[in-house]
Structures are given as C-alpha cells and as structure tokens.
Biotite code that builds the C-alpha atoms (Angstrom):
import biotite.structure as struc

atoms = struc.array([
    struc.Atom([-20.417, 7.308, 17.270], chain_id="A", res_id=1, res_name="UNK", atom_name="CA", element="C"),
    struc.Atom([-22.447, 8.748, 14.532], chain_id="A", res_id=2, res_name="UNK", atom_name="CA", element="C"),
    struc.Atom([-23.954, 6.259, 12.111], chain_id="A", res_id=3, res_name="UNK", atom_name="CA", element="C"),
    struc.Atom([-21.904, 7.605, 9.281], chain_id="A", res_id=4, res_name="UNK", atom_name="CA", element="C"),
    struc.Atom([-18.901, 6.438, 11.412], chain_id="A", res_id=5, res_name="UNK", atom_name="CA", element="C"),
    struc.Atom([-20.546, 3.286, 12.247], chain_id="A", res_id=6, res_name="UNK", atom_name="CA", element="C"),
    struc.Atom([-21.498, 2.114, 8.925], chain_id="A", res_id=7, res_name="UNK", atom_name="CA", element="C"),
    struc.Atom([-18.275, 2.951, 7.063], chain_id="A", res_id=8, res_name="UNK", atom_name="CA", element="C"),
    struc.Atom([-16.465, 0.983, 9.481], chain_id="A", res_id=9, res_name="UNK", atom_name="CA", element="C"),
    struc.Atom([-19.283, -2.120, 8.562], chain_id="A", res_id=10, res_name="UNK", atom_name="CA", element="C"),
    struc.Atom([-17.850, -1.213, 5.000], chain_id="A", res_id=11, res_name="UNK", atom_name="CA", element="C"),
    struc.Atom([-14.386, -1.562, 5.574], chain_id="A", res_id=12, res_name="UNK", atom_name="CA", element="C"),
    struc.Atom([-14.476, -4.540, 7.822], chain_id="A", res_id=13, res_name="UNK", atom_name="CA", element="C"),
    struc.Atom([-16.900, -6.427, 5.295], chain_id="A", res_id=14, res_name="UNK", atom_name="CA", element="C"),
    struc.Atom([-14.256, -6.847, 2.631], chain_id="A", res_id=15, res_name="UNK", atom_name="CA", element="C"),
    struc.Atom([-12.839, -10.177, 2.637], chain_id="A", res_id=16, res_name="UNK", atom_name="CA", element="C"),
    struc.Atom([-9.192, -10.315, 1.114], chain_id="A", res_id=17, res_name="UNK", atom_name="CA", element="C"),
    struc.Atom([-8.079, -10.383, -2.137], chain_id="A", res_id=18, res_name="UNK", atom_name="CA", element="C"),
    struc.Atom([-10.720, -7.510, -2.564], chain_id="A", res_id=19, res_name="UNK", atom_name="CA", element="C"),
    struc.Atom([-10.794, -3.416, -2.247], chain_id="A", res_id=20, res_name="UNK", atom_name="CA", element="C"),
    struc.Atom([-13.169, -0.616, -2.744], chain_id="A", res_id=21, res_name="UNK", atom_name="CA", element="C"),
    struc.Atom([-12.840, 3.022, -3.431], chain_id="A", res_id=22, res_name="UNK", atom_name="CA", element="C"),
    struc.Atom([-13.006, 5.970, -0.515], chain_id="A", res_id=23, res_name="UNK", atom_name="CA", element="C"),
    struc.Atom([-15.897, 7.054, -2.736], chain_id="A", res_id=24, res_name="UNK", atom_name="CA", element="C"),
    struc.Atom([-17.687, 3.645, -2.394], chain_id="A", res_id=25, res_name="UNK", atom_name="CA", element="C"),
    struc.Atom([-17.518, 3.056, 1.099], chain_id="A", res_id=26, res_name="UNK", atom_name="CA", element="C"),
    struc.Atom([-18.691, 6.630, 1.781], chain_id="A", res_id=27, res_name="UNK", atom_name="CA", element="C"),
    struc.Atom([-21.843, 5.826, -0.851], chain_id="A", res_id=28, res_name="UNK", atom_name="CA", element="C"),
    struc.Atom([-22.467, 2.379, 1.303], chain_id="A", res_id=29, res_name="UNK", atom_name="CA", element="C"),
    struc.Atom([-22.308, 4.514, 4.509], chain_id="A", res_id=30, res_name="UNK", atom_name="CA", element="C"),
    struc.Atom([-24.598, 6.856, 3.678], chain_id="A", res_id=31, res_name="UNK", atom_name="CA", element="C"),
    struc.Atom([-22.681, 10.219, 1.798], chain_id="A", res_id=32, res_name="UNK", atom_name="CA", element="C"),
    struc.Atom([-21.796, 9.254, -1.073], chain_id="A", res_id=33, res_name="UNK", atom_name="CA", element="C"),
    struc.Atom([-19.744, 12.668, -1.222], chain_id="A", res_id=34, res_name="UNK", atom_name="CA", element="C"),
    struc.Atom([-17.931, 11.678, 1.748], chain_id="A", res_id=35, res_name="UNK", atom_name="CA", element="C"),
    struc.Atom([-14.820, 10.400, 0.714], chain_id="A", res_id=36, res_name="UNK", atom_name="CA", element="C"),
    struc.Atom([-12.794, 12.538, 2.924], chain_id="A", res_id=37, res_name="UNK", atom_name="CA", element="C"),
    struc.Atom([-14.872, 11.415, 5.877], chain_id="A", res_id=38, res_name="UNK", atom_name="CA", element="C"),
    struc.Atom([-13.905, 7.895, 5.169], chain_id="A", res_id=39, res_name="UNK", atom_name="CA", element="C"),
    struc.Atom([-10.266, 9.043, 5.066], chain_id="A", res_id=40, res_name="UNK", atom_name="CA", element="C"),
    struc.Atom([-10.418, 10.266, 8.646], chain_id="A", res_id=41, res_name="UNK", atom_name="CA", element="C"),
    struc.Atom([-12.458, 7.380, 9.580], chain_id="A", res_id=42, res_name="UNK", atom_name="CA", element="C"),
    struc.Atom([-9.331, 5.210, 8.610], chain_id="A", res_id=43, res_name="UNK", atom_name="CA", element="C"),
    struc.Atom([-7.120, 8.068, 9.849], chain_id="A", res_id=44, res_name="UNK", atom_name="CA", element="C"),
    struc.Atom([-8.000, 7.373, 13.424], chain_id="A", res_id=45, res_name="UNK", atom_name="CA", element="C"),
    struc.Atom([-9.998, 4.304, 13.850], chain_id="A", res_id=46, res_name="UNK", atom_name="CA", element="C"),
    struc.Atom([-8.050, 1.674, 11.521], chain_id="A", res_id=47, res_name="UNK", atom_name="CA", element="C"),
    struc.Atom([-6.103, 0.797, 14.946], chain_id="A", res_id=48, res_name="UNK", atom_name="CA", element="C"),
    struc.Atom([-9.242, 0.375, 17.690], chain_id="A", res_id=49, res_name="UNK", atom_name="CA", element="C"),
    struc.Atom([-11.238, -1.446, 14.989], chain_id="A", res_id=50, res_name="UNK", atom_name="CA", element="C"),
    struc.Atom([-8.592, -3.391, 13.541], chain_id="A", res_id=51, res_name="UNK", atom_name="CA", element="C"),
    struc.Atom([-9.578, -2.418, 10.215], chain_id="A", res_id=52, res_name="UNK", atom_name="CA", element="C"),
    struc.Atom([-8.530, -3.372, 7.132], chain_id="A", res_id=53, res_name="UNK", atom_name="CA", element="C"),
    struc.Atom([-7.041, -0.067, 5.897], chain_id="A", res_id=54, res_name="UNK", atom_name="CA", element="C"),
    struc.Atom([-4.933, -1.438, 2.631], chain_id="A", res_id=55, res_name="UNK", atom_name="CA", element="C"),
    struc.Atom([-8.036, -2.496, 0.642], chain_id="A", res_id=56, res_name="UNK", atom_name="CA", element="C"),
    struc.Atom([-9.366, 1.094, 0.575], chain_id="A", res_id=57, res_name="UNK", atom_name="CA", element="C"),
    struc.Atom([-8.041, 3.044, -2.930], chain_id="A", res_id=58, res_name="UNK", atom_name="CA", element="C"),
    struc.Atom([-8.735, 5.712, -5.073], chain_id="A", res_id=59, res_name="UNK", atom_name="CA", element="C"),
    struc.Atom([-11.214, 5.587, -7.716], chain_id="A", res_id=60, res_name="UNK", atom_name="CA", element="C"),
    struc.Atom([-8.592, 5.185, -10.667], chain_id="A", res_id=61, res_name="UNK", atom_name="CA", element="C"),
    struc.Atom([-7.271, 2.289, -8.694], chain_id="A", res_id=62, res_name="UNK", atom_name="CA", element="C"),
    struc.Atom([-4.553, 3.523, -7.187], chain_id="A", res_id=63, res_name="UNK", atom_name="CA", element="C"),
    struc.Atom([-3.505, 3.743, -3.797], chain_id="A", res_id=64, res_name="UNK", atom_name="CA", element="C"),
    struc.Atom([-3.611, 7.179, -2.429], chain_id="A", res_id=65, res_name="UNK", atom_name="CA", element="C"),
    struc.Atom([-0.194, 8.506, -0.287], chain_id="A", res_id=66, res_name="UNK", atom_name="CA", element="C"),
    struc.Atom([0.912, 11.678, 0.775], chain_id="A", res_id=67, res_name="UNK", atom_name="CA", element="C"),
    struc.Atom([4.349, 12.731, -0.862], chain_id="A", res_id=68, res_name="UNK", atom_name="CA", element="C"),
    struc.Atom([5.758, 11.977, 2.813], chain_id="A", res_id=69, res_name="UNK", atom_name="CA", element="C"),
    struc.Atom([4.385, 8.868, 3.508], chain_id="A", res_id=70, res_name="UNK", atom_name="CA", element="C"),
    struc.Atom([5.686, 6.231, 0.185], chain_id="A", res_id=71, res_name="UNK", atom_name="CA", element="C"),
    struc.Atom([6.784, 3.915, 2.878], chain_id="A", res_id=72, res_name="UNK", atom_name="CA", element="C"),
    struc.Atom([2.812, 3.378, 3.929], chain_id="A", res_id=73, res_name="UNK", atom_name="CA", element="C"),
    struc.Atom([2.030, 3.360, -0.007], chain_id="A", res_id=74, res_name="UNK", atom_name="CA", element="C"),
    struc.Atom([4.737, 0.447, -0.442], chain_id="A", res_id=75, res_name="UNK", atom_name="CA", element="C"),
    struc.Atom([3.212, -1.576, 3.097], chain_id="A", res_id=76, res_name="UNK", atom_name="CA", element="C"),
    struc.Atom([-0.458, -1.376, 1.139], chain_id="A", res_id=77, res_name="UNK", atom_name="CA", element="C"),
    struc.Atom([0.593, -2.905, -2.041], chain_id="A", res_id=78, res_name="UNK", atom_name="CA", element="C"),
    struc.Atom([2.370, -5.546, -0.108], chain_id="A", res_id=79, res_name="UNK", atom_name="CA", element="C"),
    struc.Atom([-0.418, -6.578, 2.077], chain_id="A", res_id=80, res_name="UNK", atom_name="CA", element="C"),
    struc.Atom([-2.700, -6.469, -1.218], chain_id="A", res_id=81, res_name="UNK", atom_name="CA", element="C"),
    struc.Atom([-0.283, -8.493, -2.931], chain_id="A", res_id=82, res_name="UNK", atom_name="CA", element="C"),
    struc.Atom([-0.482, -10.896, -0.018], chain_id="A", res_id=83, res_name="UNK", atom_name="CA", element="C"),
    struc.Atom([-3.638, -11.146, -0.290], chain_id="A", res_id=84, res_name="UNK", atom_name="CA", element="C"),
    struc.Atom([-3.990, -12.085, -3.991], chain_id="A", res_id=85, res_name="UNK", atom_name="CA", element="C"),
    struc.Atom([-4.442, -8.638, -5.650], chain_id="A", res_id=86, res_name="UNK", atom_name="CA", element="C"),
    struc.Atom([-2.371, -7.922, -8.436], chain_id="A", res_id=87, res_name="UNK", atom_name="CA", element="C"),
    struc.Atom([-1.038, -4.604, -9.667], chain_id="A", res_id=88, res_name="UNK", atom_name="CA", element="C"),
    struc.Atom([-0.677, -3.513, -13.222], chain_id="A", res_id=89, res_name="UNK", atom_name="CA", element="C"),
    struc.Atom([2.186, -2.062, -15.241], chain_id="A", res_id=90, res_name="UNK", atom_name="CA", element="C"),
    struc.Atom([0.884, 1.210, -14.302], chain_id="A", res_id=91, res_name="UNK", atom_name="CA", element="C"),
    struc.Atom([0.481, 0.546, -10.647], chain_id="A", res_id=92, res_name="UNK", atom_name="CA", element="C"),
    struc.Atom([-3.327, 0.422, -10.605], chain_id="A", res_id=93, res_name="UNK", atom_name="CA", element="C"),
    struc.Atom([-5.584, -2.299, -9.570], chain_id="A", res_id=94, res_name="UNK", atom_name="CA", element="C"),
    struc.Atom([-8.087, -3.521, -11.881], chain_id="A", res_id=95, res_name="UNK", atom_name="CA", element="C"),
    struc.Atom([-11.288, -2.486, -10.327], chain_id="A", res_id=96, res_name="UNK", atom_name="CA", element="C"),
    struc.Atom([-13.278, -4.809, -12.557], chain_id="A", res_id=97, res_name="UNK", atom_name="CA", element="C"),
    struc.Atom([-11.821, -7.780, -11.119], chain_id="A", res_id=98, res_name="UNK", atom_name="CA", element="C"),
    struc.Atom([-11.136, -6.989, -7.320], chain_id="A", res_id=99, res_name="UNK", atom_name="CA", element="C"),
    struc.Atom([-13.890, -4.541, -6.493], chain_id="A", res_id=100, res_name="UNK", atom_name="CA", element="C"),
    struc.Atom([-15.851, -5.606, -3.473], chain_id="A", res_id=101, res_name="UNK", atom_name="CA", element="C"),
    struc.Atom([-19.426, -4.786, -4.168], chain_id="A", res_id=102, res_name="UNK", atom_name="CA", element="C"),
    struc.Atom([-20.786, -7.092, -0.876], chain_id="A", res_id=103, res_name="UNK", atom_name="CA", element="C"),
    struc.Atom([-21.877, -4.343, 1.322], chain_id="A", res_id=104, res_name="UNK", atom_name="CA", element="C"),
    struc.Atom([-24.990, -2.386, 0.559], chain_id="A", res_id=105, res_name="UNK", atom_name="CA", element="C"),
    struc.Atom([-25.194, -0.093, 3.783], chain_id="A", res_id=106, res_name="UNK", atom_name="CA", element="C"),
    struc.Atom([-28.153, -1.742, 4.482], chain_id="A", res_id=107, res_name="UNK", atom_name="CA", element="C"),
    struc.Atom([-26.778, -4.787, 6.795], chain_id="A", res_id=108, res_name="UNK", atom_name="CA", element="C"),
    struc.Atom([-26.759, -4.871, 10.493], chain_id="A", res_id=109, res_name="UNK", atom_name="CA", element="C"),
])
C-alpha cells in the first residue's frame, strides 16, 4: 500500500462521530492536497476491508456527493450523519464551521 493510501485511510478512520471532512481535506492530510479523486477511490474500494467510516466524507460546499444513480447511498449517509449528531440545513448542506474535523494533521503514526 502506498503511503498516500495509508495515510488517507489514518484520515478517515480518525474522525470521531458527529464530525466530517471534505474529499479535498483528507487528500491535503494525506499528502496531495489535489487528490480528491484519489480519496474517492480510496473509499471506493477500501471502506469495506478497513471498516471505514465512509458517511463523514463530503464535498467542500457541504454536501454529500452521489451519482444520479446512486440517491439511495446519498439518503443512507445523511442518516448515519444524522445518527450521529450532525445536522443538515434547509438547503441540505452541513455546516462545515461547526462539524468539520480538523484532528488529523497527516503527521500522526
């Protein structure tokens, strides 16, 4: 595994509930912080092996981020976030200024 890989799935698995950060974030804490769409096939195919948690990963406006196909995953994200504590706004967004996870600094072993 490349450390990339290894250190965005520290990133992921370091936020406690009630919390999320951005594709954009994680990749920054990781190492790339233009790899976004690495982080996406990180939780692609190793959400399942690493048991991570996948629903507190969203866009930068917010917002969680579904294919077209695929509202049924989008509606199983906001309810495990909503589980957890995190609540949604009238526009569907999360307000990053209160549940943004900033405790991972790429840096930890």
């Amino acid at each position: 595994m490349n450390p990339f890989t290894e250190k965005t799935i520290q990133a992921i698995q370091s936020i406690p509930p009630g919390y999320v950060m951005t594709y954009g974030q994680v990749a920054a804490a990781a190492g790339n912080r233009r790899g976004a769409r690495q982080v996406v096939r990180v939780l692609h195919s190793m959400s399942t092996s690493h048991n991570l948690p996948w629903h507190r990963i969203i866009n930068a406006k917010g917002g969680i981020s579904t294919p077209a196909n695929a509202e049924e995953k989008g509606n199983r994200q906001r309810q495990l976030l909503e589980s957890e504590g995190v609540h949604f706004l009238s526009n569907g967004t999360i307000d990053l200024a209160i549940y943004r996870w900033f405790g991972f600094d790429g840096d930890e072993e």
